[in-house]
C-alpha positions as CSV (number, residue, x, y, z in Angstrom):
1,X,58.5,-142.2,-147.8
2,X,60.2,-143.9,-144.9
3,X,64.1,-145.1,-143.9
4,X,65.2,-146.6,-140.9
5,X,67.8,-144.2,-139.1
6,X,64.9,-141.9,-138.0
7,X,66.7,-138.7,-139.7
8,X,64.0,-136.7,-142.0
9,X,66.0,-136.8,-145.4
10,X,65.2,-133.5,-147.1
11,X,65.4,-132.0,-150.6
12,X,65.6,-128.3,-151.0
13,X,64.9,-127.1,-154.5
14,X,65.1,-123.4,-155.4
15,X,66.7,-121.4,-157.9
16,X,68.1,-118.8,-155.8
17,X,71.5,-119.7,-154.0
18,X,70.7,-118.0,-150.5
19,X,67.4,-119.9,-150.3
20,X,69.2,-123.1,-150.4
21,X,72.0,-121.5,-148.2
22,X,69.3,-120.5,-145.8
23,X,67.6,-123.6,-146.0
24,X,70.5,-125.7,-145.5
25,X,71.9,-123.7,-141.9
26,X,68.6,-124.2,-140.5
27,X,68.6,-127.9,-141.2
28,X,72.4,-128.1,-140.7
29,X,72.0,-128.2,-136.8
30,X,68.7,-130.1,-136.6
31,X,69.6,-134.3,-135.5
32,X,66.3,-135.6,-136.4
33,X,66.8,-133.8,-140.0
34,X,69.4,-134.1,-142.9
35,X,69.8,-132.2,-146.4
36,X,71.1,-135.1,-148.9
37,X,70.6,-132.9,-152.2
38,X,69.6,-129.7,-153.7
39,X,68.1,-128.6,-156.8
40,X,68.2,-125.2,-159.1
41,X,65.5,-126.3,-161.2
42,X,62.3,-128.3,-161.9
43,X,63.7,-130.7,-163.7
44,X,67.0,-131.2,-161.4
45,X,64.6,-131.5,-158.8
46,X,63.0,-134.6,-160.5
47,X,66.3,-136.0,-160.9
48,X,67.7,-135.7,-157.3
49,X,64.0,-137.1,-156.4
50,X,64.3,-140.1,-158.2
51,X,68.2,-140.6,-156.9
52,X,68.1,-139.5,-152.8
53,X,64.1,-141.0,-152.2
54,X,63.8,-138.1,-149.9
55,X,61.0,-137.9,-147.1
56,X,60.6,-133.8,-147.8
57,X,61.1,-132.3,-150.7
58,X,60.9,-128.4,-150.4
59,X,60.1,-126.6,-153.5
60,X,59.8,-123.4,-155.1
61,X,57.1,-122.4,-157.5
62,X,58.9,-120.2,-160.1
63,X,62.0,-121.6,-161.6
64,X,63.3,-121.6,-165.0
65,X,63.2,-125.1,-167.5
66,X,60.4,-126.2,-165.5
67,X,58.1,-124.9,-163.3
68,X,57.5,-126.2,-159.7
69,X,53.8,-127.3,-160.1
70,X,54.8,-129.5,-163.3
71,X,58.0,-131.3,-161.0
72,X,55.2,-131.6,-158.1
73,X,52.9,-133.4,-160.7
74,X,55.9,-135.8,-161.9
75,X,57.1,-136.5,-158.8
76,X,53.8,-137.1,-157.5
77,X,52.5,-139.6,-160.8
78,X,55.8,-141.5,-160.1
79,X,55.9,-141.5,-156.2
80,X,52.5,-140.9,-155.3
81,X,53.7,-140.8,-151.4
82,X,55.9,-137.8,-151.6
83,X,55.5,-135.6,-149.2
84,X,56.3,-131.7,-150.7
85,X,56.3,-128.3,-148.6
86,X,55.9,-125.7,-151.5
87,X,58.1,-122.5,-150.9
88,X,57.0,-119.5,-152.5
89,X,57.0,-115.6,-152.1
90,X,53.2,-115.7,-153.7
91,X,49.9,-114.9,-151.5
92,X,47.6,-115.6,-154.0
93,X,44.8,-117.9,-153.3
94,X,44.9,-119.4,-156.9
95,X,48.6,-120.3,-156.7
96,X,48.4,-121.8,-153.1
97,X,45.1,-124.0,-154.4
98,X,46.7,-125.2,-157.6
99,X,49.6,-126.7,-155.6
100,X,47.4,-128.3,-153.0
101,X,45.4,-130.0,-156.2
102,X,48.8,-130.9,-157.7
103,X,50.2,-132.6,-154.4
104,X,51.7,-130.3,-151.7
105,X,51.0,-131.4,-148.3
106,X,52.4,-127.8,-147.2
107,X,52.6,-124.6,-148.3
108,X,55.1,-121.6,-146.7
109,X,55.8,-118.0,-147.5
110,X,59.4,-117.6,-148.1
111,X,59.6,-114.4,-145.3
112,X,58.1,-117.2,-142.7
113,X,61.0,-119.7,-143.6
114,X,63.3,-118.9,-140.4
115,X,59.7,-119.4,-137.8
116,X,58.1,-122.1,-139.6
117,X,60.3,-124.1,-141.6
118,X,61.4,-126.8,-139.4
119,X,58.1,-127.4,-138.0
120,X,56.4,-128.0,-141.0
121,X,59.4,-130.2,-142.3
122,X,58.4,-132.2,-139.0
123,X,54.7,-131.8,-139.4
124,X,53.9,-133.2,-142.8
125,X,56.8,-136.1,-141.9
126,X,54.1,-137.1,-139.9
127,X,51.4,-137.2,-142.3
128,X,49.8,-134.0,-141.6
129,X,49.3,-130.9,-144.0
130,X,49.9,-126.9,-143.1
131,X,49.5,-123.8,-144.5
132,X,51.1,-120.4,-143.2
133,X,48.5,-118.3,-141.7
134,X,48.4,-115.5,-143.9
135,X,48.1,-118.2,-146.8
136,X,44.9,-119.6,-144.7
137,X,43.2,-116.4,-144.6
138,X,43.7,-115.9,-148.6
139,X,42.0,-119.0,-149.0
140,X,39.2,-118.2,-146.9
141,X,38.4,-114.8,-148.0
142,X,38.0,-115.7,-151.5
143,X,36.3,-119.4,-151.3
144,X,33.0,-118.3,-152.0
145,X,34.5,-116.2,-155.2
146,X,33.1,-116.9,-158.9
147,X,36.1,-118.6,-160.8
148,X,37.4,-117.0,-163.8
149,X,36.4,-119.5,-166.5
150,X,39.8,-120.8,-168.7
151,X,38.4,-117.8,-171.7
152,X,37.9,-114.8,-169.3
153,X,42.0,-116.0,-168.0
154,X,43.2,-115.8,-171.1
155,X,41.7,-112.2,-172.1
156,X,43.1,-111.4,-168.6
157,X,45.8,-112.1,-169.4
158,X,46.4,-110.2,-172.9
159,X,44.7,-107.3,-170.9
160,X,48.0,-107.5,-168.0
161,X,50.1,-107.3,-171.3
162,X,48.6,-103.9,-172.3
163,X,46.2,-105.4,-175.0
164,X,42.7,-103.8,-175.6
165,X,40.0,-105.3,-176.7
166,X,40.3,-104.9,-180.5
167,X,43.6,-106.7,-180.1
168,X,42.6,-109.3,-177.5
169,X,39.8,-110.2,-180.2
170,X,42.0,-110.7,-182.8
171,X,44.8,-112.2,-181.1
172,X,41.5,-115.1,-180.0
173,X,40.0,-115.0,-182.9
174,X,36.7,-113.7,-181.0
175,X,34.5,-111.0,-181.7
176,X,35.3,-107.6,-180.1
177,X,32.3,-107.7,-178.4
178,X,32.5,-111.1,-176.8
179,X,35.4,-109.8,-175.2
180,X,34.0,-106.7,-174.2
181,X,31.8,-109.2,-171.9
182,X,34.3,-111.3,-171.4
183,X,35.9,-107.9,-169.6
184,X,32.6,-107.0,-168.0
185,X,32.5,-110.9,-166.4
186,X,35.7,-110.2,-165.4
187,X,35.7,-106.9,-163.7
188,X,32.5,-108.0,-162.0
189,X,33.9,-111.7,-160.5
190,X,37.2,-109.9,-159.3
191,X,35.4,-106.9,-157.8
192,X,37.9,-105.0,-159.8
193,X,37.0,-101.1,-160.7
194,X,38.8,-100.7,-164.0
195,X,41.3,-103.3,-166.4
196,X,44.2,-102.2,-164.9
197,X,42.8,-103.1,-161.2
198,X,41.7,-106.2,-162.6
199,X,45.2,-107.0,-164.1
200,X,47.0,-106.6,-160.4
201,X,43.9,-108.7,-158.8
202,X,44.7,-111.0,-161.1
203,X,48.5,-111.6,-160.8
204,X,48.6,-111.0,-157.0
205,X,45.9,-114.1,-156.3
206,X,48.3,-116.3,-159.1
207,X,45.1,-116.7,-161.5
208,X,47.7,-115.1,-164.1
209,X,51.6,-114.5,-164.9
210,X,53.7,-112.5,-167.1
């Protein structure tokens, strides 16, 4: 996206009021940058898209009516040159790959926002992509990883709700013992010790979510 006064139109879109507060007085005394709307949601965030055009649109993962990935993936099917810095308080490898596939050109923690905010705003206006450092090394410690095929997620899953296996196999309609190597596959490909270890593994690289 492009406009002709030179001033990086931005969107911010996060749920929580002092984000966007914080957001807004770091942007509030930039000239080459300008906040023209705010969002609460995924869905608002859509809206104010389609209404201000913005060049940056920041956005948070975890938000309530829709989730950030799914208003990255509209946006991005109906403006397929929108730029969007994800914002998020999550580490995880999984979480910071499955916005890069859905369309972020950027991805910050939310405790980096005050160092690196404005400099990535200006970075990706540019047409280049960054990732916070401690986001980089994630990604690189676990590239050469197994993935967790889409059935040992799910029994992953059921196991971070406090299922065993008796009720993971009948909640999937599987045999117990398929799910006793679904477990085994699991435990292995993490590098996990027990089920619970697995479960925390699991939720702090963003493979799962309660």
């Amino acid at each position: 996206m492009s406009n002709d006064t030179g001033v990086i139109k931005v969107l911010a879109v996060d749920d929580h009021p002092l984000i966007r507060e914080g957001i807004a007085g770091l942007i509030a005394v930039q000239a080459d940058m300008s906040l023209v709307a705010e969002a609460t949601n995924g869905r608002e965030a859509v809206q104010q898209f389609r209404a201000h055009r913005p060049d940056i649109t920041l956005m948070d993962l975890q938000m309530p009516e829709m989730h950030g990935l799914d208003a990255i993936t509209t946006i991005r099917g109906e403006f397929p040159d929108a730029r969007i810095v994800v914002l998020s308080t999550y580490r995880g490898d999984v979480q910071v790959l499955h916005a890069l596939k859905a369309g972020a050109r950027a991805y910050l923690l939310k405790d980096t926002l005050h160092r690196e905010l404005l400099e990535t705003i200006r970075a990706v206006h540019a047409g280049k992509k960054s990732i916070s450092a401690e986001v980089s090394f994630q990604l690189a410690e676990h590239a050469t990883d197994d993935a967790l095929t889409p059935g040992e997620i799910r029994v992953l899953r059921l196991i971070a709700a406090g299922n065993a296996n008796k009720e993971i196999a009948a909640q999937l309609s599987l045999s117990e013992e398929t799910v006793k190597g679904r477990v085994r596959n699991i435990l292995s490909k993490l590098g996990a010790k027990d089920r619970t270890h697995a479960a925390m593994m699991g939720l702090k690289r963003g493979i799962i979510e309660l």
